[in-house]
C-alpha positions in Angstrom: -23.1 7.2 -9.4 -26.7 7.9 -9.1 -26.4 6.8 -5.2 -24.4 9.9 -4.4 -26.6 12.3 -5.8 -29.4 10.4 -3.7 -27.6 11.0 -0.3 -27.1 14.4 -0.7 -30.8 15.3 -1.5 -31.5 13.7 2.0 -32.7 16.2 4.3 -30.0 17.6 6.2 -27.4 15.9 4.7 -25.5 18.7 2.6 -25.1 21.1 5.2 -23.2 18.9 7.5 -21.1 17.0 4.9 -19.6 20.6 3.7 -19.6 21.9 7.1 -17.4 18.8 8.2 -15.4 19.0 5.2 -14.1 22.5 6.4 -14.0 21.9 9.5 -11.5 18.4 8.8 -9.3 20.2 6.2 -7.2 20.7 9.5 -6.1 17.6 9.4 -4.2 17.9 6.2 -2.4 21.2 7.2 -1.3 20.7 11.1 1.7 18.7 11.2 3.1 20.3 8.3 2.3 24.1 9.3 3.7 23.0 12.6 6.9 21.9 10.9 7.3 25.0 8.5 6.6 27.6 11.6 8.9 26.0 14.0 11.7 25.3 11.1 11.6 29.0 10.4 12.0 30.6 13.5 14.7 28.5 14.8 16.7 26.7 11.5 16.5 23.3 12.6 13.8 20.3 10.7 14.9 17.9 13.7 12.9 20.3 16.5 10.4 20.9 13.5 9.6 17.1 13.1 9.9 17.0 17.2 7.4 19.4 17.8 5.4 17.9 14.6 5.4 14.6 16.1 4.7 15.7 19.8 1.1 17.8 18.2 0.5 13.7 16.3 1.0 11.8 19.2 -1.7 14.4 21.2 -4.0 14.2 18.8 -4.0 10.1 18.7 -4.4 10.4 22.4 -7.0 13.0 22.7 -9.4 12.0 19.9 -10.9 8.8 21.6 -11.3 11.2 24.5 -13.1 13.9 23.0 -15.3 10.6 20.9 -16.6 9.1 24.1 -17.6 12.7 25.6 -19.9 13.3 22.3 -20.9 10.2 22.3 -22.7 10.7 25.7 -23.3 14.4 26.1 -23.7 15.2 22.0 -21.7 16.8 19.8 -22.7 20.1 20.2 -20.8 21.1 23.8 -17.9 19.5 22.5 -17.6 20.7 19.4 -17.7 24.2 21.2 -15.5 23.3 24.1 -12.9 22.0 22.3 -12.8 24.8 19.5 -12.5 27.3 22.5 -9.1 25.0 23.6 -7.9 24.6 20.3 -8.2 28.2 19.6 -5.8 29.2 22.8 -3.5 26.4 21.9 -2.6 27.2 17.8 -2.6 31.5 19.2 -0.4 30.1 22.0 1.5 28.0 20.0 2.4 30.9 17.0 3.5 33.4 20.1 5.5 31.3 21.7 7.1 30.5 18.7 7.1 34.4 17.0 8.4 35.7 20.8 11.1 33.2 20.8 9.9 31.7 24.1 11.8 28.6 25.6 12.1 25.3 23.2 10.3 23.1 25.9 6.7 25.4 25.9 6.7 24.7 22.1 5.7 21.0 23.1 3.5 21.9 25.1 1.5 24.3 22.9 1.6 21.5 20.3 0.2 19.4 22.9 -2.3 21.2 23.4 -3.3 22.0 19.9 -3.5 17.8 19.5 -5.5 17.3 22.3 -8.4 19.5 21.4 -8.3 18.6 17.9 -11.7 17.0 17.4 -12.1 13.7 14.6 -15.0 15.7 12.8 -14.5 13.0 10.5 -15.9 10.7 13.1 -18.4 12.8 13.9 -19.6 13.3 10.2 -19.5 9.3 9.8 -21.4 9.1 12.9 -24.3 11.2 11.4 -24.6 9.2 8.5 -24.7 6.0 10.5 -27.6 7.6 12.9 -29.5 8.6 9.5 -29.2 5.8 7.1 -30.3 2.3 7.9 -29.7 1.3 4.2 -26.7 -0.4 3.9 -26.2 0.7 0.3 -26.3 3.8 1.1 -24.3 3.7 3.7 -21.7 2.2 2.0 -21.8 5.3 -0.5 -21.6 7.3 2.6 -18.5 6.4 3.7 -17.5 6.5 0.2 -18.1 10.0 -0.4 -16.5 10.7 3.1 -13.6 8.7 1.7 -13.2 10.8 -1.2 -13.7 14.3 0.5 -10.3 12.7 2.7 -8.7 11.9 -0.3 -9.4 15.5 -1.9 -8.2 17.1 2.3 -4.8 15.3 1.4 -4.3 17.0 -1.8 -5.4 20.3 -1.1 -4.3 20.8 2.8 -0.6 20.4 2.5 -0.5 22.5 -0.7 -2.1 25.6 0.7 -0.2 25.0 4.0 3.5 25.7 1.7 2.1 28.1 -0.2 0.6 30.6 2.3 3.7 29.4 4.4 6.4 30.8 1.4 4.7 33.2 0.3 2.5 35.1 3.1 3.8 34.2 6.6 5.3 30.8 8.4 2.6 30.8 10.5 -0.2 31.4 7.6 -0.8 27.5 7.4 -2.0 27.4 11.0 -3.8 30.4 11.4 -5.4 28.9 7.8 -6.2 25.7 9.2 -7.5 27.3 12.2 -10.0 29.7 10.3 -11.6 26.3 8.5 -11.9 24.5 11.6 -13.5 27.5 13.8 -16.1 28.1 10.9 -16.6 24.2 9.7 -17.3 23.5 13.6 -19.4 26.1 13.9 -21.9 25.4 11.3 -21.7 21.7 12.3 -22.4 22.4 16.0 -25.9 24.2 14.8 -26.7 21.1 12.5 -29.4 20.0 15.7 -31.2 18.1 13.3 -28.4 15.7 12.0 -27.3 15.3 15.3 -27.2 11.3 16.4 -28.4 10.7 19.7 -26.3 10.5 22.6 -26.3 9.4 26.2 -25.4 6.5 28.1 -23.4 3.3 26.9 -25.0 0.4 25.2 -25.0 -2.2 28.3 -23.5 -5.3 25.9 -20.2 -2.9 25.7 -20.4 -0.3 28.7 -19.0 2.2 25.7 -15.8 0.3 26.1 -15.2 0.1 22.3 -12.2 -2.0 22.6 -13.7 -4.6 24.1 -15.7 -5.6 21.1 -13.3 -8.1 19.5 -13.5 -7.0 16.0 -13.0 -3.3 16.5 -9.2 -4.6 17.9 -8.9 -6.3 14.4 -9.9 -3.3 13.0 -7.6 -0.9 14.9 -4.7 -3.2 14.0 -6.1 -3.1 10.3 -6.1 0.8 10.7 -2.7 0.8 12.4 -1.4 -1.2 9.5 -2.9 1.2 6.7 -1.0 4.2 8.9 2.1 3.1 9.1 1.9 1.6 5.2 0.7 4.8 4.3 4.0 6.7 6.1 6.3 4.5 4.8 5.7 4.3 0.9 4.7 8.8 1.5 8.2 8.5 2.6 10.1 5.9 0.5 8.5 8.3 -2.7 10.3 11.1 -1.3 13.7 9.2 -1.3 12.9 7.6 -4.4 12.8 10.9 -6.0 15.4 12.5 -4.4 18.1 9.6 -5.1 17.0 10.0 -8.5 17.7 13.7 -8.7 14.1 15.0 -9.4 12.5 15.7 -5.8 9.7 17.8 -7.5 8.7 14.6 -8.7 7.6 13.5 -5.3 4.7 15.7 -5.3 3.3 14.5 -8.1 3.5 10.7 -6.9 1.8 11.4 -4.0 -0.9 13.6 -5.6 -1.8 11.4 -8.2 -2.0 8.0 -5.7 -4.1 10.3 -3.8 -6.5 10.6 -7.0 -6.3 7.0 -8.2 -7.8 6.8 -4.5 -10.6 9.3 -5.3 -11.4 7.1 -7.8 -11.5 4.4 -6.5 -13.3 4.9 -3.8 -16.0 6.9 -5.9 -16.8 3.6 -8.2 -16.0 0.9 -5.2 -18.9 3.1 -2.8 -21.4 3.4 -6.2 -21.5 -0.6 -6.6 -23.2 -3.5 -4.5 -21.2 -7.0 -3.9 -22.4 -10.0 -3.2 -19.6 -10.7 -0.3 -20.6 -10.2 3.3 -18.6 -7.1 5.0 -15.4 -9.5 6.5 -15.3 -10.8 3.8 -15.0 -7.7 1.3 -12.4 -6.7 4.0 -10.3 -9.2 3.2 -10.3 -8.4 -0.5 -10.1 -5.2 -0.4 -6.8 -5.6 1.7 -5.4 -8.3 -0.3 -6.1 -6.4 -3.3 -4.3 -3.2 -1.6 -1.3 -5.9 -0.8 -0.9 -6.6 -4.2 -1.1 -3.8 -5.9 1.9 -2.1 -3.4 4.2 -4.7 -4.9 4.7 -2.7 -8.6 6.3 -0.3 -6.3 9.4 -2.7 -5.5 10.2 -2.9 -9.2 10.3 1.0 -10.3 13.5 2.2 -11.6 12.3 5.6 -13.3 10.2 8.3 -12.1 8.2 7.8 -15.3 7.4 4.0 -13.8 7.5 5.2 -10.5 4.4 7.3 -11.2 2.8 4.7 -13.0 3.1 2.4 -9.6 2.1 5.5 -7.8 -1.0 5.3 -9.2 -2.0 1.7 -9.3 -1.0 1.7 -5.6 -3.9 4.2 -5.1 -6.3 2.3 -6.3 -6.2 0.1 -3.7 -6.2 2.7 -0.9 -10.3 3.9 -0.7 -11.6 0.4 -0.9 -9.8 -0.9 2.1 -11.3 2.3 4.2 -15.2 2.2 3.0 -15.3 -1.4 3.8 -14.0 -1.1 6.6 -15.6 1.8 7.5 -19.1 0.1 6.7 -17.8 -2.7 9.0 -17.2 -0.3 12.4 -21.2 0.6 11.8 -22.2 -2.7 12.1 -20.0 -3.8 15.2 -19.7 -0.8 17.3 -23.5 0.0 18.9 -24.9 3.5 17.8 -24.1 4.9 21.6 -20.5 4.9 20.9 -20.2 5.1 16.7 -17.9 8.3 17.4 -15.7 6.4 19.4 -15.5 3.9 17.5 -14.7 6.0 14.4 -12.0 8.0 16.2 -10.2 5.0 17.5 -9.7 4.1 13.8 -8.6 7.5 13.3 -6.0 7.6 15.9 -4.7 4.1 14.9 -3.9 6.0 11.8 -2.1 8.9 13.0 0.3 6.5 15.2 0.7 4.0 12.4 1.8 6.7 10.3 4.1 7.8 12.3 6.1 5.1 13.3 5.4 4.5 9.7 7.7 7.5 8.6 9.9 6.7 11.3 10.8 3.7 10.5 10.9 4.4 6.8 13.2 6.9 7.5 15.7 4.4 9.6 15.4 2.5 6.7 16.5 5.1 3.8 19.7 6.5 6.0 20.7 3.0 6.6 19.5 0.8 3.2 18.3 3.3 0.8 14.8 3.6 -0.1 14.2 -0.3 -1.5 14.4 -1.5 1.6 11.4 1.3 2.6 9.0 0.1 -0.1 9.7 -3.5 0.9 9.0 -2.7 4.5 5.9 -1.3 3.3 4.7 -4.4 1.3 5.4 -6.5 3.8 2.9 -4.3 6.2 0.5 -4.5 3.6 1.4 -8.6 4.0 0.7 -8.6 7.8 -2.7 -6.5 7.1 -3.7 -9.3 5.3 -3.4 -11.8 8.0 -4.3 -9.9 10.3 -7.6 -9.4 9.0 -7.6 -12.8 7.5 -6.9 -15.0 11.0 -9.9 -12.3 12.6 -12.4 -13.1 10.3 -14.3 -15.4 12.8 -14.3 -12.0 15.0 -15.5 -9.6 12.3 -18.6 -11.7 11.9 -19.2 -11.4 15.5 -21.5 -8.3 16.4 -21.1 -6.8 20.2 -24.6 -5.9 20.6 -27.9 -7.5 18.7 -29.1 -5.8 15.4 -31.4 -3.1 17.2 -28.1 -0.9 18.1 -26.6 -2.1 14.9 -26.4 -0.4 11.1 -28.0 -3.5 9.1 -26.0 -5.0 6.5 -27.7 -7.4 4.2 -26.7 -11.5 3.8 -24.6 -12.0 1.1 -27.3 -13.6 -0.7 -29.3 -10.7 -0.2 -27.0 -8.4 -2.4 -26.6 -8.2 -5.9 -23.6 -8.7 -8.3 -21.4 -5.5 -9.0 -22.6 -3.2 -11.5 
């Protein structure tokens, strides 16, 4: 675990890994706060999860956007452009809502608030790429970014209902506001840390979809979205059909932390598998340990499968993560990051949509099984692109090196 404790003493380093840690808390807290203040004022979950989904579908649009303009101008404009859009559209958005204003403007407040909702995940990946060339390390990197995610999830959502009951509806989006004003802030001052920006890398023309292995990737990513939504949602129903909803909560919270962990020890270790390669493991690994979850018939065993599905989660996310550095030139890493990120937020979605045909029509079996059998086409997806993911876009002076297999040493 040494390694972690050896990035952080890095120069620079702390001060934009907490700053971007605030300032991505957000992204645990949106949807929901959305849901909760809209719900409240006007009775109805269906325009909630309307309005919820229209502020998801912005964000996946705008975040490649908002990438590519930090990618060439820097991070600093944008980070301050954006917070001055995002701050009109969550004010706009809670006094629309609080004055009782028209359904339709409530979609396009929330549209608003998506579109200017920066991946400061991205951007914080994107520092560390610019500042380590160790692949090691950067592999921990990504790990500790992966964990910090993990501990968004389980914190975010929880504050969000809490200040929501208990202070105001609109307290988890005035919360998630605060963090993400301050947390951009800081990061915006962070000159130092800040990667280089300007014009595209002339093998790619900043087109990041062009590089064949970031489309395997996105599909990957897409795949681990809408797994994701499904089983968050199958848990739900399980729970419920079994009379103990509460128990939900703890499902999810403890696969989050089996993630945590895994990702921690994963990041700490070194494998002798080139980055495709560990990929495909990881996924395969992630596919196989989401099948326990077809055979729970308790909450007590449910849990249990809750938490071995976790462990599969973080690996398939660092390795991945480590493989976007080395295929995606250093001019565009923050595109490349966000397009990942938005591949998420759709795949979740449809996801939790589909899941939630599923339940109403099947019951909840038949949304775990639709979520193994995502984890299934991951698999192949990623298994019929390997040729691709050994295929760089650029040569290894705009890349993140990452050492031969025979070059690495056996796990730890």
């Amino acid at each position: 675990m040494g390694i972690y404790r050896t990035l952080l003493t890095i120069p620079g380093a702390t001060p934009f890994v907490l700053s971007g840690f605030l300032a991505r808390m957000p992204m645990s807290m949106r949807l929901l706060g959305c849901q909760l203040l809209v719900t409240a004022a006007t009775d109805s979950y269906a325009l909630g999860g309307a309005v919820s989904a229209t502020l998801g579908v912005a964000t996946a649009v705008g975040q490649p956007v908002l990438a590519r303009l930090a990618d060439r101008g820097g991070q600093r404009p944008v980070i301050r452009g954006s917070l001055l859009g995002h701050v009109v559209g969550v004010l706009g958005l809670i006094a629309l809502v609080a004055a009782g204003a028209p359904v339709w403007t409530y979609f396009t407040g929330a549209a608003l608030v998506g579109v200017t909702s920066l991946p400061y995940g991205s951007l914080v990946r994107a520092r560390w790429a610019a500042l380590l060339d160790d692949a090691a390390q950067l592999r921990g990197a990504y790990a500790l970014e992966a964990v910090l995610d993990e501990i968004i999830y389980i914190i975010g959502p929880l504050m969000v209902v809490l200040l929501a009951t208990y202070l105001l509806p609109s307290a988890g989006l005035w919360s998630a506001l605060v963090l993400m004003v301050v947390g951009g802030l800081v990061l915006a001052g962070l000159r130092g840390t800040e990667p280089p920006h300007g014009p595209p890398d002339p093998a790619t023309g900043g087109r990041v979809l062009a590089i064949p292995g970031m489309r395997v990737i996105v599909v990957l990513y897409f795949g681990i979205g809408t797994l994701l939504g499904s089983s968050d949602l199958a848990m739900i129903a399980f729970a419920d059909r079994l009379g103990a909803p509460g128990a939900a909560g703890v499902m999810l919270a403890l696969m989050c932390l089996a993630s945590m962990v895994a990702g921690i020890v994963f990041g700490s270790r070194s494998w002798r598998l080139s980055q495709p390669r560990l990929v495909l493991l990881a996924i395969a690994a992630l596919f196989v340990l989401f099948l326990p979850l077809l055979l729970a018939a308790s909450v007590p065993v449910m849990i249990g499968c809750a938490v071995v599905a976790g462990l599969g989660i973080s690996p398939v996310l660092v390795s991945s993560s480590q493989l976007i550095a080395t295929l995606v030139p250093r001019s565009s890493m923050t595109t490349g990051f966000a397009y990942t990120a938005s591949a998420a937020v759709l795949g979740m979605s449809a996801g939790t949509a589909v899941a939630g045909s599923l339940v109403d029509s099947h019951g909840d079996r038949w949304a775990f099984a639709f979520s193994v059998a995502v984890a299934g086409a991951a698999v192949l997806v990623v298994a019929l692109g390997q040729r691709l993911l050994h295929e760089p876009a650029v040569p290894a002076v705009g890349r993140v090196p990452v050492p031969s297999a025979a070059a690495e040493v056996e796990p730890r």
